[in-house]
C-alpha positions in Angstrom: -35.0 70.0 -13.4 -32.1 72.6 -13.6 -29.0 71.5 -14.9 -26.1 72.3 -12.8 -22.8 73.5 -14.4 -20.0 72.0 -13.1 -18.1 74.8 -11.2 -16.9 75.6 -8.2 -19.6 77.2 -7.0 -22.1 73.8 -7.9 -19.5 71.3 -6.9 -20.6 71.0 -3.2 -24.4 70.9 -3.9 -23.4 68.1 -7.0 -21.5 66.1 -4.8 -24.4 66.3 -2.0 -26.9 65.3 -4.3 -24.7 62.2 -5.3 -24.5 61.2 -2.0 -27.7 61.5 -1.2 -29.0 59.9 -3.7 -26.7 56.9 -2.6 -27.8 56.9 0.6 -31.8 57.1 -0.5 -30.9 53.6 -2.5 -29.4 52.1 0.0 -32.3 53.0 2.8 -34.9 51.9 0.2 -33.3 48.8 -0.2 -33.0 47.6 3.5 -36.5 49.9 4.3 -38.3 47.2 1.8 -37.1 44.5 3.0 -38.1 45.4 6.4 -41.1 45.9 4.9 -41.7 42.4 3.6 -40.2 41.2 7.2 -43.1 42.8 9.1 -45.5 41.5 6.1 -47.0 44.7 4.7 -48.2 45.0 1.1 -46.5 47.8 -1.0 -46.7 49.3 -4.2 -44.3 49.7 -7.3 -41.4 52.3 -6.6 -41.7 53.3 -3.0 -38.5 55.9 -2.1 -37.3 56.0 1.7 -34.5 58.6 3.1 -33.7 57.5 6.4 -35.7 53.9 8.0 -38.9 53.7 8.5 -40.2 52.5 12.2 -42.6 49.4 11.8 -44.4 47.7 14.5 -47.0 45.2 13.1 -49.1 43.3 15.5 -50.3 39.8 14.1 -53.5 39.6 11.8 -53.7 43.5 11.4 -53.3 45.2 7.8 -50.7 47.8 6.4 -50.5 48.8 2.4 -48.8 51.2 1.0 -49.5 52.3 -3.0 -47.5 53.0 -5.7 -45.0 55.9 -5.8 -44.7 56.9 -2.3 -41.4 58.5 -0.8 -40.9 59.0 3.1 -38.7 61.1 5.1 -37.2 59.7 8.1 -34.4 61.6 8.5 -33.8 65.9 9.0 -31.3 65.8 6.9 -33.4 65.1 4.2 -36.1 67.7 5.5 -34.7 71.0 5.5 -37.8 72.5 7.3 -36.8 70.2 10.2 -38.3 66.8 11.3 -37.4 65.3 15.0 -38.6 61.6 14.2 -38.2 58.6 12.0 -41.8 57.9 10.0 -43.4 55.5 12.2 -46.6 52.8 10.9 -48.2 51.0 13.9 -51.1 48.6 14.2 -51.9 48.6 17.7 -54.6 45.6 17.9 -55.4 42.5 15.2 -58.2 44.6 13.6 -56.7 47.2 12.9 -55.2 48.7 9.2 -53.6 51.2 7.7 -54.6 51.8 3.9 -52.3 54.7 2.4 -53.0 55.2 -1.6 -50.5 56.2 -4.3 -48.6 59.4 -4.6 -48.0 60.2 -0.9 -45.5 61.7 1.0 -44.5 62.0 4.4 -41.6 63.2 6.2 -41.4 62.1 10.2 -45.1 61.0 10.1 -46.6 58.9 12.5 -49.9 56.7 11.8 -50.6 54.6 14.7 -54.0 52.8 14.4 -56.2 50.4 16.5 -59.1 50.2 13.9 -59.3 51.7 10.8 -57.2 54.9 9.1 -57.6 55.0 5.6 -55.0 58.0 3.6 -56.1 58.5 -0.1 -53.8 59.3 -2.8 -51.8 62.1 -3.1 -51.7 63.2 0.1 -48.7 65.2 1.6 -48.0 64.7 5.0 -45.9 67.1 6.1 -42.7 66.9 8.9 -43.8 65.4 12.0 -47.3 65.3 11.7 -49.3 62.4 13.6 -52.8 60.3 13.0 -54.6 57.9 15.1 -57.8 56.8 15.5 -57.6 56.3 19.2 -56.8 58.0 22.7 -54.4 55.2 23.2 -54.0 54.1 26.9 -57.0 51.6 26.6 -56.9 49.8 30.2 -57.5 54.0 31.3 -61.4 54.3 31.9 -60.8 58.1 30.7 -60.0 56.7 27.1 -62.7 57.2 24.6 -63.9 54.9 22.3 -61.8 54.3 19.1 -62.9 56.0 16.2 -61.5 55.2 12.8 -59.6 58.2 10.5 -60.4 59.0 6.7 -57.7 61.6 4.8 -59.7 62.1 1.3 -57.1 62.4 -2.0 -54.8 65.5 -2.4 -55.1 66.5 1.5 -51.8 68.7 2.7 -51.5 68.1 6.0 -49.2 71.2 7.7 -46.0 71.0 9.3 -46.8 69.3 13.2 -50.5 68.7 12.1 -52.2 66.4 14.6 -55.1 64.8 12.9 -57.4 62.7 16.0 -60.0 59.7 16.4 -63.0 60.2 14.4 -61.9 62.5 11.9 -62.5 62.6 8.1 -60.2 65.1 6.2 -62.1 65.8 2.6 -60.5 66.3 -0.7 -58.0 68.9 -1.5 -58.6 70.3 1.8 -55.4 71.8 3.1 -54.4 71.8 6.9 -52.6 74.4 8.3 -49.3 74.1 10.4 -49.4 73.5 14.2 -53.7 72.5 13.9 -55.1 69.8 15.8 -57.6 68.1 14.2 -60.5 67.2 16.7 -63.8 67.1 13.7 -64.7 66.6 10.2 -62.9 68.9 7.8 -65.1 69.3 4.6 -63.8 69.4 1.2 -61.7 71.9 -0.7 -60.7 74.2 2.4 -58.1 75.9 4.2 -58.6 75.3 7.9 -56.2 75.8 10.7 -56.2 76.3 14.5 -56.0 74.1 17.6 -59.4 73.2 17.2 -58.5 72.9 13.9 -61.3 75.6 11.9 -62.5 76.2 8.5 -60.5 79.8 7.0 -61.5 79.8 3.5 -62.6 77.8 0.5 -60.4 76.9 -2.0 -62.0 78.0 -5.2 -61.2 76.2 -8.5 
């Protein structure tokens, strides 16, 4: 990490990082005990910016692993993010498993069965995941289909990932895709239906 001189030219960017940093502790501590209010198992040294949106219903599952950090505010995501990050169970079966490492920034994972995130995945600003069409009483509704994002997936900025899908490993996501199919491993694929580009070579 650079270390900043203190100046006049670094004193505004000093004093924002000490405030921010203030107000991250301060979010983290009422985000986990929200947390613990709504039941949901977390991991060692979760960081929050801004509160994260919780809706729990009774005998579903949410975990969260170690070292994870969400963005719920824009001020804390400079490339802009119009939401709070949002973690809903819809029905009692369903679960959300997220791994360690992750990030998201104004992310919303609403699930009615299953949708599994592995570990160190980035989930960039306002991107969504579900594994259902939602409106279930609407015959047109689909049937629910449960989401797998593989470890080190980088989901773009406003990816849409859908029912059904599983995301594999290191595969990146481009901004703006919608998800619709199975993304293989270590690809670049973008598009609305989200398409293979290129493969990542080691």
């Amino acid at each position: 990490m650079k270390q900043w001189k203190i100046n006049r030219d670094a004193l505004p960017h000093l004093i924002d990082e000490a405030l921010q940093s203030l107000k991250m502790a301060f979010s983290s501590i009422i985000n986990k005990m929200n947390l613990f209010w709504w039941g949901i198992k977390v991991g060692e040294n979760i960081k929050t910016r801004g509160f994260i949106k919780i809706k729990r219903t009774p005998g579903s599952q949410i975990s969260i692993g170690n070292n994870c950090k969400f963005i719920s505010k824009p001020v804390y995501n400079l490339i802009g993010i119009n939401r709070p990050c949002t973690l809903a169970t819809l029905t009692p079966m369903a679960i959300i498993s997220i791994g360690d490492n992750c990030g998201l920034s104004g992310t919303v994972i609403g699930s009615f069965k299953n949708i599994k995130i592995g570990n160190n995945v980035k989930c960039g600003a306002n991107t969504l995941i579900t594994d259902s069409d939602w409106h279930l009483d609407d015959p047109r509704s689909g049937l629910i289909k449960e989401v797998v994002i593989e470890d080190n997936v980088w989901l773009g900025v406003n990816a849409i990932v859908l029912k059904g899908v599983t995301i594999g490993a290191n595969s990146v996501i481009g901004a703006n895709s919608v998800v619709t199919k199975n993304i293989p491993s270590n690809v670049i694929a973008a598009g609305n239906p989200c398409t293979i580009i290129k493969t990542i070579n080691d």
